[in-house]
FIDOPA-785268 format. One record per residue: x, y, z of N, C-alpha, C in turn; residue in three letters. Coordinates in nm, 3 decimals, always signed. Layout:
BEGIN
X_Y_Z_X_Y_Z_X_Y_Z_ala
...
# end
This chain:
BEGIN
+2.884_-2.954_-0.031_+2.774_-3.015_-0.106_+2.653_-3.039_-0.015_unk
+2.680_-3.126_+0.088_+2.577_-3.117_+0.216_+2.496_-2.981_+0.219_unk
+2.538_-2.853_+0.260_+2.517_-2.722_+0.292_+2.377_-2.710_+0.169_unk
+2.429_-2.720_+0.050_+2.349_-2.718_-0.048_+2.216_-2.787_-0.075_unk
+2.220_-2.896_-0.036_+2.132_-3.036_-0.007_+2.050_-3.000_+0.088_unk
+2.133_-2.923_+0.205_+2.012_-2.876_+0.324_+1.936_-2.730_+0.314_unk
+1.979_-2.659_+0.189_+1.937_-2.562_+0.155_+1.865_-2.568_+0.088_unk
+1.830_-2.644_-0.018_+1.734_-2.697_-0.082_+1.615_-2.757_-0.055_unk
+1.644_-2.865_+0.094_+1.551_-2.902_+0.147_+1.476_-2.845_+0.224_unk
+1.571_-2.690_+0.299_+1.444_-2.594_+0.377_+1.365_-2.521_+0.252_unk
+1.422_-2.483_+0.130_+1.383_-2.414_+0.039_+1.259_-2.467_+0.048_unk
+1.255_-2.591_-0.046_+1.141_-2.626_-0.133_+1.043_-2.676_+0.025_unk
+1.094_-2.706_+0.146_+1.000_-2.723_+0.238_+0.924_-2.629_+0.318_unk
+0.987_-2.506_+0.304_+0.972_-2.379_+0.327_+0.862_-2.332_+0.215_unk
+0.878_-2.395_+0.105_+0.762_-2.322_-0.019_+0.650_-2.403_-0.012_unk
+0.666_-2.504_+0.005_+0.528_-2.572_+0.008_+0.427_-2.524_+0.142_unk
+0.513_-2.544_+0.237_+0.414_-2.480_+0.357_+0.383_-2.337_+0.356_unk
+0.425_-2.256_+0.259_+0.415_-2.128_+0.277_+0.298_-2.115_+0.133_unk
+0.277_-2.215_+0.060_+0.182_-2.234_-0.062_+0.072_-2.294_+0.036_unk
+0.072_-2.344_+0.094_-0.060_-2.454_+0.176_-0.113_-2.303_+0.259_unk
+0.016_-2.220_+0.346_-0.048_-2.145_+0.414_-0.158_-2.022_+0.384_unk
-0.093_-1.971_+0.275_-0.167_-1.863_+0.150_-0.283_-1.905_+0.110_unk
-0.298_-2.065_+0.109_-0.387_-2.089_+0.026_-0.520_-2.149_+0.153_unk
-0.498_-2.118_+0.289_-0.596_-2.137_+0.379_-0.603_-1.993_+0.425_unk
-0.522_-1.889_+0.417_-0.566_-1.769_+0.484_-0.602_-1.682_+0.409_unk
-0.642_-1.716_+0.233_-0.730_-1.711_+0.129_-0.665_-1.621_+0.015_unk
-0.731_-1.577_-0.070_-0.659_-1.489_-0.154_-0.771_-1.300_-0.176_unk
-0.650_-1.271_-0.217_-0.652_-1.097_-0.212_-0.616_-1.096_-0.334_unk
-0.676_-0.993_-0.430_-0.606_-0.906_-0.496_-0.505_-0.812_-0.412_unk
-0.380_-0.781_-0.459_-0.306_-0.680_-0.446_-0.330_-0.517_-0.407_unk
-0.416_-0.525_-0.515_-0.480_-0.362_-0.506_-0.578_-0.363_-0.403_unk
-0.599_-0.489_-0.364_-0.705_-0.468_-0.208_-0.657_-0.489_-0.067_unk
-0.503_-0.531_-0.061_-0.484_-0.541_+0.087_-0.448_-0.444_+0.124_unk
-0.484_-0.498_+0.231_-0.450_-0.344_+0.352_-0.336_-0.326_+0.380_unk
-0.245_-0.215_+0.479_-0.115_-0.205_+0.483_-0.092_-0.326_+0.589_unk
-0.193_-0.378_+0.670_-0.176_-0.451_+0.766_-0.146_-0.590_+0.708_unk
-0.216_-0.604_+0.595_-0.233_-0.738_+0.497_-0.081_-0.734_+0.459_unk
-0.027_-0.614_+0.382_+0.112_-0.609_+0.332_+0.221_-0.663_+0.358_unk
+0.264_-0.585_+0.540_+0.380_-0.617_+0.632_+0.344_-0.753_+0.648_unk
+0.200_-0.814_+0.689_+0.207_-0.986_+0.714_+0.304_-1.015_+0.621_unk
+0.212_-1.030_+0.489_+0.281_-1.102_+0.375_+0.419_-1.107_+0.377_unk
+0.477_-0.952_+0.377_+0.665_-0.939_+0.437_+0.702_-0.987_+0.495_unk
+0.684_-1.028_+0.578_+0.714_-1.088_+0.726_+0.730_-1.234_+0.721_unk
+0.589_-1.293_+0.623_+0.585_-1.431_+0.601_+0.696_-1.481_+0.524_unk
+0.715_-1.402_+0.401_+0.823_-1.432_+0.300_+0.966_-1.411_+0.374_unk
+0.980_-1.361_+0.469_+1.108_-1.330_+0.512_+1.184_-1.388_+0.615_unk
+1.092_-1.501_+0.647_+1.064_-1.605_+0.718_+1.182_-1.690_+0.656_unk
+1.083_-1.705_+0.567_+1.166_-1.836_+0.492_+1.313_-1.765_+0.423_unk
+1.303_-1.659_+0.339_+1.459_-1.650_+0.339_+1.569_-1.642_+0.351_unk
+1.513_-1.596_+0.524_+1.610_-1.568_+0.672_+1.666_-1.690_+0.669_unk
+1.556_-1.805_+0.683_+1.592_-1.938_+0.749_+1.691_-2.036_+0.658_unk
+1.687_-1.970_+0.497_+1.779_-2.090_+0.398_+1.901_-2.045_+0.453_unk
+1.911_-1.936_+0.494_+2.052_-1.879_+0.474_+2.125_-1.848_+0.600_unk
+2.034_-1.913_+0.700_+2.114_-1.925_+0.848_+2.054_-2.113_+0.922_unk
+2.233_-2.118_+0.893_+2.269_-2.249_+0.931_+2.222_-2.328_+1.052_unk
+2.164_-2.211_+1.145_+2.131_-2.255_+1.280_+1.999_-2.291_+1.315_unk
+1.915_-2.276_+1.192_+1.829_-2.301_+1.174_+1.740_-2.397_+1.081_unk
+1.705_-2.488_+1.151_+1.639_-2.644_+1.058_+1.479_-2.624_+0.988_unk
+1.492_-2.699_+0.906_+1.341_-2.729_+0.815_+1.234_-2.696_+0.935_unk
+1.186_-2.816_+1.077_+1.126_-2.768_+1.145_+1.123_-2.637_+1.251_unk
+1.204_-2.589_+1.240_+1.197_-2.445_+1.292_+1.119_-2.365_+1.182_unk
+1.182_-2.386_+1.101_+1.091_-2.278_+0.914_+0.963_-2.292_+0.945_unk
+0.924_-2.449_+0.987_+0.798_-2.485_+0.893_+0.691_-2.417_+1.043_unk
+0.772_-2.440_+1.201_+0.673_-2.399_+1.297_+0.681_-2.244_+1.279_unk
+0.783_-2.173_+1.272_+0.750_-2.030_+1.293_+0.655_-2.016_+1.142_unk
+0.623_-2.052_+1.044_+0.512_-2.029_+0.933_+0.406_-2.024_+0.949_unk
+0.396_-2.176_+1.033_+0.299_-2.199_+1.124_+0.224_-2.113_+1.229_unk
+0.307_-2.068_+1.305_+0.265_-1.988_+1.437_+0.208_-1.812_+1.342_unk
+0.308_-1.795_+1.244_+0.283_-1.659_+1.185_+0.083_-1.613_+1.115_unk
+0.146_-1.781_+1.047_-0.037_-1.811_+0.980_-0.134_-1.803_+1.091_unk
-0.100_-1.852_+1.177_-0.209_-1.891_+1.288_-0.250_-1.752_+1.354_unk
-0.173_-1.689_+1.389_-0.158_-1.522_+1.422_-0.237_-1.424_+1.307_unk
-0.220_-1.468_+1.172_-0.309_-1.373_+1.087_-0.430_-1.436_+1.117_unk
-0.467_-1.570_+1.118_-0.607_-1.623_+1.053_-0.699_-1.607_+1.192_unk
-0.612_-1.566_+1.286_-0.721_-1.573_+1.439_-0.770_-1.381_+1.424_unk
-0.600_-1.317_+1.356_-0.682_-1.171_+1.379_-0.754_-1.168_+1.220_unk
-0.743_-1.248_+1.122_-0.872_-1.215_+1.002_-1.019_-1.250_+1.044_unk
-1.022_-1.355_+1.131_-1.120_-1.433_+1.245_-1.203_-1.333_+1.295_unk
-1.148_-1.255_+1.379_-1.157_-1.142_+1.495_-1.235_-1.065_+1.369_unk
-1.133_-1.014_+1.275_-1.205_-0.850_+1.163_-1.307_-0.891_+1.123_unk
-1.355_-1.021_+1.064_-1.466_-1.046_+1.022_-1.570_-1.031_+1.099_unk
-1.549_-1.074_+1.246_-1.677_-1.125_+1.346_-1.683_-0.964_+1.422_unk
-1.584_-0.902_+1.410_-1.594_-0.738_+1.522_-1.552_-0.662_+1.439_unk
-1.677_-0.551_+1.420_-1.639_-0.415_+1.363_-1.512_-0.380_+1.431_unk
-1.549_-0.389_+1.561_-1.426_-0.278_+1.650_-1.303_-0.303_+1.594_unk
-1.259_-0.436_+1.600_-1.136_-0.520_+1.536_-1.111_-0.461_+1.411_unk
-1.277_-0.481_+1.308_-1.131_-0.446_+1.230_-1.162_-0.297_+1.144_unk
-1.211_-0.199_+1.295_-1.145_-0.032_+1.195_-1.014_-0.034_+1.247_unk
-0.977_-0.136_+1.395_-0.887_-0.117_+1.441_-0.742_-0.142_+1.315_unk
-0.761_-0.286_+1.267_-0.695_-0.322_+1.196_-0.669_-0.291_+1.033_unk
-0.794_-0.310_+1.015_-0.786_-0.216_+0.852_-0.800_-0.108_+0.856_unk
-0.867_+0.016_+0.943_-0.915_+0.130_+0.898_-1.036_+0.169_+0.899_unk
-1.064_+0.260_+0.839_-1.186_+0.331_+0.814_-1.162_+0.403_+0.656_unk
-1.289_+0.373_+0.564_-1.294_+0.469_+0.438_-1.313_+0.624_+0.488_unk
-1.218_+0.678_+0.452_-1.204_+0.879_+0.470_-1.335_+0.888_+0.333_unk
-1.379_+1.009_+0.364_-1.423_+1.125_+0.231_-1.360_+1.223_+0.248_unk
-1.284_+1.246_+0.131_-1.199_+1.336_+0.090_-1.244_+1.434_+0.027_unk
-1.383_+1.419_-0.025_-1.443_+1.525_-0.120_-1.569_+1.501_-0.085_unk
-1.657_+1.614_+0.011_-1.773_+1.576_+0.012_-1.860_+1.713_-0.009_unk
-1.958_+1.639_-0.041_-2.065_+1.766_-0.139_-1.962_+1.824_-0.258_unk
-1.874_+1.815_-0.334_-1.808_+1.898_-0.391_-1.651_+1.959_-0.322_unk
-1.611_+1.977_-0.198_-1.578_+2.040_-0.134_-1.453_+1.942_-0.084_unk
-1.409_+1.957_-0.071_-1.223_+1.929_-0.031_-1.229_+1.915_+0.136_unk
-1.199_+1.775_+0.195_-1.205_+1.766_+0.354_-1.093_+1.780_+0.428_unk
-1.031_+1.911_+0.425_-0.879_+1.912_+0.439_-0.779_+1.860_+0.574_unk
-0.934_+1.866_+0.671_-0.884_+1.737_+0.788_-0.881_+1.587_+0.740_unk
-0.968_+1.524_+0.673_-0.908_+1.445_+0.632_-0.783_+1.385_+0.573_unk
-0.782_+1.512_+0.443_-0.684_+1.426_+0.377_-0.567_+1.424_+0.474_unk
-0.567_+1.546_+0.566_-0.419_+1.598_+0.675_-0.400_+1.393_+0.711_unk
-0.534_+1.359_+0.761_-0.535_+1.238_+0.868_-0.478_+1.159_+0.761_unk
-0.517_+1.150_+0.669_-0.445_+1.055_+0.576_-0.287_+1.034_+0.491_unk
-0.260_+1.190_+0.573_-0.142_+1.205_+0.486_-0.115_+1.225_+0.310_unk
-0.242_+1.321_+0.290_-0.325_+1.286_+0.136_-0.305_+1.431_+0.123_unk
-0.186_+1.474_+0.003_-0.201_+1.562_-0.013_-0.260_+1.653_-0.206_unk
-0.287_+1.753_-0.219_-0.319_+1.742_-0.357_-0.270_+1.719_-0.481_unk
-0.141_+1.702_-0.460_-0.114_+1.621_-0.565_-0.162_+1.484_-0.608_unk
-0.111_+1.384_-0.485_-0.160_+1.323_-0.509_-0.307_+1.267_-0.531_unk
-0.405_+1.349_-0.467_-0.541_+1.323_-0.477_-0.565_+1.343_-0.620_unk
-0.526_+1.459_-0.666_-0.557_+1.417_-0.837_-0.458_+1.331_-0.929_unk
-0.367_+1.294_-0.884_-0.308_+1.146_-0.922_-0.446_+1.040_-0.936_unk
-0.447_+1.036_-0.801_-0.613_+0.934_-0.784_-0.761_+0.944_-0.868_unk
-0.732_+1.087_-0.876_-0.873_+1.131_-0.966_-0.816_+1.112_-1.112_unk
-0.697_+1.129_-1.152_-0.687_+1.093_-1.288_-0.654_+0.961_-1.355_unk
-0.678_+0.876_-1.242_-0.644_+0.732_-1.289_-0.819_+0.704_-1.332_unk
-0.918_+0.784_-1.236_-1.053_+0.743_-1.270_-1.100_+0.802_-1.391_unk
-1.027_+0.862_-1.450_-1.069_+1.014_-1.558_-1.145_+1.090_-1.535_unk
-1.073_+1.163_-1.450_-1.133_+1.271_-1.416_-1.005_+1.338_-1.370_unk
-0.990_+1.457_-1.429_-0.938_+1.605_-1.435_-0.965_+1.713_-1.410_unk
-1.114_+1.698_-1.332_-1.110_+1.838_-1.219_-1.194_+1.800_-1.145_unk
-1.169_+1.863_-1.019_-1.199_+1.885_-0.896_-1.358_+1.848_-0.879_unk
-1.389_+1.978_-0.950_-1.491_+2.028_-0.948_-1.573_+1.957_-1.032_unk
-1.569_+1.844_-1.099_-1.656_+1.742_-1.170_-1.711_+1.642_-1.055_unk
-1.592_+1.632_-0.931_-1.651_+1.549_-0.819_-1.719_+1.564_-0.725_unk
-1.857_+1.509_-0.712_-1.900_+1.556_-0.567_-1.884_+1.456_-0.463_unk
-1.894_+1.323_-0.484_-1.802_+1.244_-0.329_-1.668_+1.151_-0.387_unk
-1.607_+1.155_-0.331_-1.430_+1.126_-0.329_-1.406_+1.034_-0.240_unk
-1.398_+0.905_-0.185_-1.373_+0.845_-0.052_-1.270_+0.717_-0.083_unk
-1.174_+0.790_+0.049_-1.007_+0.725_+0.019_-1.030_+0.568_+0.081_unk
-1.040_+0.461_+0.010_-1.087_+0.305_+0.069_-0.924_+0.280_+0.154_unk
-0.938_+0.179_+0.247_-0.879_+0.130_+0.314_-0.728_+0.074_+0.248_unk
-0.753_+0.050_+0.121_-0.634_+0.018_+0.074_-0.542_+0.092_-0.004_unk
-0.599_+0.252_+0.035_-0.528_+0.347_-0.030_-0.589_+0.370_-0.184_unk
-0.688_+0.290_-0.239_-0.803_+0.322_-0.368_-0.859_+0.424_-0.384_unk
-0.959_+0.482_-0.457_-1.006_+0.635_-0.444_-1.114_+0.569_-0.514_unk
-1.242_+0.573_-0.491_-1.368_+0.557_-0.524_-1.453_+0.715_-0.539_unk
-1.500_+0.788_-0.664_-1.547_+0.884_-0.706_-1.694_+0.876_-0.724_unk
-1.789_+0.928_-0.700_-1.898_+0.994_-0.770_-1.892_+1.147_-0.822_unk
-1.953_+1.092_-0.971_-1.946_+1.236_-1.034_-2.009_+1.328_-0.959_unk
-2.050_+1.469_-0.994_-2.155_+1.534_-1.054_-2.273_+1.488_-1.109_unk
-2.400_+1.484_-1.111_-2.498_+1.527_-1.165_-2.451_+1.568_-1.358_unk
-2.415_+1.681_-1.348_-2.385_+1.747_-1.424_-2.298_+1.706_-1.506_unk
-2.198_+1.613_-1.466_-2.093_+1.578_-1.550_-2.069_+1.421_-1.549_unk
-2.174_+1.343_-1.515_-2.228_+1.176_-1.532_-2.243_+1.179_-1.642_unk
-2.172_+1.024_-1.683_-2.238_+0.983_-1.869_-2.355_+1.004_-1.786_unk
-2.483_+0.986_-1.908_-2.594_+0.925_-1.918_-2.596_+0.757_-1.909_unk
-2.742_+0.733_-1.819_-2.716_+0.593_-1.869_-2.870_+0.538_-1.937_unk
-2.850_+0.419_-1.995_-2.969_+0.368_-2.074_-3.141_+0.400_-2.011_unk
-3.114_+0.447_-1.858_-3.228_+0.445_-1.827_-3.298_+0.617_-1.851_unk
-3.168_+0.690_-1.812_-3.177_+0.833_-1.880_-3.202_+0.871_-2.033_unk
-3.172_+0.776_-2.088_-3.183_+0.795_-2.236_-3.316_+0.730_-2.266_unk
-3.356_+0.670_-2.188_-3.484_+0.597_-2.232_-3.454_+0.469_-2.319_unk
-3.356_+0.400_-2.338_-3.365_+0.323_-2.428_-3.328_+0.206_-2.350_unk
-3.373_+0.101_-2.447_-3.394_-0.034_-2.362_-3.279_-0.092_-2.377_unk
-3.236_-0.192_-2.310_-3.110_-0.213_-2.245_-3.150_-0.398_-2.328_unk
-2.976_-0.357_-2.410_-2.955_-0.537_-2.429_-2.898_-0.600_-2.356_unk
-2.976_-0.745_-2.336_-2.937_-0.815_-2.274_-2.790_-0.872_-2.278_unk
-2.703_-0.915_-2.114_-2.571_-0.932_-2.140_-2.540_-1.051_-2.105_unk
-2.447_-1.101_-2.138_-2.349_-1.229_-2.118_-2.198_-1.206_-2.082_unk
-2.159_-1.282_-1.970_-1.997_-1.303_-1.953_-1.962_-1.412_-2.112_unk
-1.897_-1.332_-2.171_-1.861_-1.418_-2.255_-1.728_-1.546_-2.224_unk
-1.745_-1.663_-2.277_-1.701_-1.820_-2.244_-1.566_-1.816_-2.360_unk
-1.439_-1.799_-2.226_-1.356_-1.848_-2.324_-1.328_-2.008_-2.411_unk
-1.320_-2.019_-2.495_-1.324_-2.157_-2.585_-1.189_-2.191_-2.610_unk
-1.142_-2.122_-2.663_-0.988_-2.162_-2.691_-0.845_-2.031_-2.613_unk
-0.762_-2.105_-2.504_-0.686_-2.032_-2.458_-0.558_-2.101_-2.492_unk
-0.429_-1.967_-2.532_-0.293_-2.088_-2.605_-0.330_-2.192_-2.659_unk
-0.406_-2.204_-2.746_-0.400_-2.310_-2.825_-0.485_-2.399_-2.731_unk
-0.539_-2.391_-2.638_-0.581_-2.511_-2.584_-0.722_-2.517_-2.609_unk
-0.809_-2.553_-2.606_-0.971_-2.615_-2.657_-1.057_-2.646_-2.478_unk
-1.073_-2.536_-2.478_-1.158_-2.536_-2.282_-1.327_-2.625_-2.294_unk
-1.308_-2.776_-2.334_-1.384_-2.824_-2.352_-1.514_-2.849_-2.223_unk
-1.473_-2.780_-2.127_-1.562_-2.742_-2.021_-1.656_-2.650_-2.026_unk
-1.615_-2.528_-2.135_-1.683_-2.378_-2.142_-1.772_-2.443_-2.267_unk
-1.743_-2.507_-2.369_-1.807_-2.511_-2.466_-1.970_-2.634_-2.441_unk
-1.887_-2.770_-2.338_-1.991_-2.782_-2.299_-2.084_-2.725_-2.244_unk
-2.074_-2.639_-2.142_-2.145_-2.579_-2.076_-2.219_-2.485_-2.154_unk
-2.204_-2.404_-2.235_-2.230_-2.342_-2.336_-2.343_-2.428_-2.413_unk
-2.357_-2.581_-2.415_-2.435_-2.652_-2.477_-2.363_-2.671_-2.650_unk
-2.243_-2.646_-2.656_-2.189_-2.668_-2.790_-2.133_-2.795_-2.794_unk
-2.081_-2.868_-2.929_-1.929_-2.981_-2.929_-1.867_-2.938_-3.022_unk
-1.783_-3.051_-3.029_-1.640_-3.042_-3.116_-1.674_-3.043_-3.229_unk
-1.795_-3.084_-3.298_-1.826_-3.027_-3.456_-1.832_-2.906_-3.463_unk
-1.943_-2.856_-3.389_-1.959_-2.685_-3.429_-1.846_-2.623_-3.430_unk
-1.733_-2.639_-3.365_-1.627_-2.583_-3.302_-1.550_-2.618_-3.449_unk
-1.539_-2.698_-3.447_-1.449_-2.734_-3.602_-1.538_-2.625_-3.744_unk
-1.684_-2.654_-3.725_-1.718_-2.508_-3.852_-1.708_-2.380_-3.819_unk
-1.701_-2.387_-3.733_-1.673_-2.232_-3.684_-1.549_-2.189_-3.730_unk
-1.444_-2.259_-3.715_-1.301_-2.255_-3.736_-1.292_-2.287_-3.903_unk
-1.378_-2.350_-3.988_-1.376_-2.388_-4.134_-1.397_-2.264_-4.164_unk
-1.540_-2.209_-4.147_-1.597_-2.083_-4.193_-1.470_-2.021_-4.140_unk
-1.379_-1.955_-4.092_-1.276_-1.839_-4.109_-1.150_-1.897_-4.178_unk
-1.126_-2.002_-4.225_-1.024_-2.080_-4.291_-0.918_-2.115_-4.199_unk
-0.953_-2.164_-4.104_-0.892_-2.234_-4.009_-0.848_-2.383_-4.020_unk
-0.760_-2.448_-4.077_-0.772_-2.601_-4.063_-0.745_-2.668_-3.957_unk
-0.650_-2.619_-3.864_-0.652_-2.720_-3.774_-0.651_-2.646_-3.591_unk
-0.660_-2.652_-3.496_-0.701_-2.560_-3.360_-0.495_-2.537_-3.357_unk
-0.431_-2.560_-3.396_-0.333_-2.504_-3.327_-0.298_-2.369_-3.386_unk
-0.370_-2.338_-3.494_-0.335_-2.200_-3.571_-0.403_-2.089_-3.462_unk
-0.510_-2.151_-3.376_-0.564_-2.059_-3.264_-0.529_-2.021_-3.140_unk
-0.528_-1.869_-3.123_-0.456_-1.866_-2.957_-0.512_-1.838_-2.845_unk
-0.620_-1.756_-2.915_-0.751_-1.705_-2.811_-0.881_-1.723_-2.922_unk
-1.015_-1.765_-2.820_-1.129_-1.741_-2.884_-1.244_-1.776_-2.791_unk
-1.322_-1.622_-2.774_-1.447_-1.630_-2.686_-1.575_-1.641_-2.805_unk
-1.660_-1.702_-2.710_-1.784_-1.692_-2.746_-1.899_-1.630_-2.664_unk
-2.003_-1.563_-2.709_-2.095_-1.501_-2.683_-2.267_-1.528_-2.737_unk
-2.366_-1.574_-2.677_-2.469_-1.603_-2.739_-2.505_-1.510_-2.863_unk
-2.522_-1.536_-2.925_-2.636_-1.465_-3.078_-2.533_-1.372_-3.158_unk
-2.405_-1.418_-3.084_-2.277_-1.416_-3.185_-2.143_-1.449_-3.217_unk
-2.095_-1.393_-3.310_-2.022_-1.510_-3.379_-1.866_-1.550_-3.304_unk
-1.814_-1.600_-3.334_-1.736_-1.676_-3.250_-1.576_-1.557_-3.260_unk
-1.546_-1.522_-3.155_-1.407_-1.411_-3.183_-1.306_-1.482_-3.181_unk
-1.249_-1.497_-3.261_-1.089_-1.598_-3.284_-0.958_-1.499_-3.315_unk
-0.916_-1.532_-3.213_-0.735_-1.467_-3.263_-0.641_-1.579_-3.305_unk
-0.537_-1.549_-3.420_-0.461_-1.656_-3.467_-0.332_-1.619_-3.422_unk
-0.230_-1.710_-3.411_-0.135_-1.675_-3.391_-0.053_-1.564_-3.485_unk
# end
């Protein structure tokens, strides 16, 4: 029973310092870390699971090697920020894989990028040939960033000549049922309008609602359960 008691206590002491640590050496999307970003993260988590499950090892051992690991990323994230040199060393360098039109076949070699997969990459952007792309460049986190063609670019409003409406991030209002009385103030609305808004679609009461944004100079988008 003990064993259990002390497993629990590196657990949940092991998670909190490993939540405090994440949350000072900042946050990433997924699809943006580097491979260097990756193995950290591995390394960090494996920390702690090593440590529930070997006896020879106490809460403060967990919590300093977390410690020492964090301190080791945040001096070399330190370093990448303040020195280029640092960090092509550490992250890389963006390849072009496709330049002028044309296929950089030393590159992709350096990258280990071969054509299959490069149009894997090109067809996640929609695009299905080659030859629609004229620059291709493989980002650091293994991403594929495209420019068309000339020739094979939508048009955009300024090519068409036509004047461009004005935009808004639209303000979520109601999420699960909940009433984001922060967005609506801010928005300059209250809880009356919010209640006719919800009359006018035959709404009686906010829990029939699960999602609903709003947008200036229109009308209010409500999903019901």
């Amino acid at each position: 029973m003990m064993d259990y008691l002390i497993m629990t206590v590196e657990l949940l002491g092991g998670y909190i310092f490993l939540f405090i640590v994440v949350k000072i050496l900042g946050k990433t999307q997924i699809s943006q870390i580097t491979p260097f970003d990756f193995i950290s993260a591995l390394v960090l988590g494996e920390f702690v699971g090593s440590a529930v499950f070997d006896k020879n090892i106490n809460l403060l051992k967990v919590l300093f090697v977390i410690a020492m690991w964090g301190l080791l990323i945040y001096i070399t994230e330190t370093f990448t920020q303040k020195s280029r040199r640092m960090r092509y060393l550490f992250e890389g360098r963006p390849s072009i894989i496709i330049n002028r039109g044309h296929l950089d076949w030393k590159a992709m070699k350096k990258n280990r990028l071969d054509i299959d997969q490069l149009q894997q990459l090109l067809r996640s952007k929609d695009i299905f040939s080659i030859k629609e792309v004229e620059y291709a460049i493989l980002e650091n986190n293994g991403s594929l960033n495209v420019l068309r063609k000339h020739s094979f670019d939508s048009p955009t409003s300024a090519d068409l000549k036509v004047k461009p409406e004005k935009r808004f991030i639209p303000l979520t209002f109601i999420s699960d049922g909940e009433v984001l009385w922060e967005n609506i103030k801010k928005a300059g609305l209250n809880k009356s309008w919010l209640q006719k808004q919800l009359a006018n679609e035959n709404i009686s009461t906010l829990e029939q609602v699960s999602y609903a944004e709003w947008e200036p100079d229109k009308s209010l988008y409500i999903q019901k359960y």
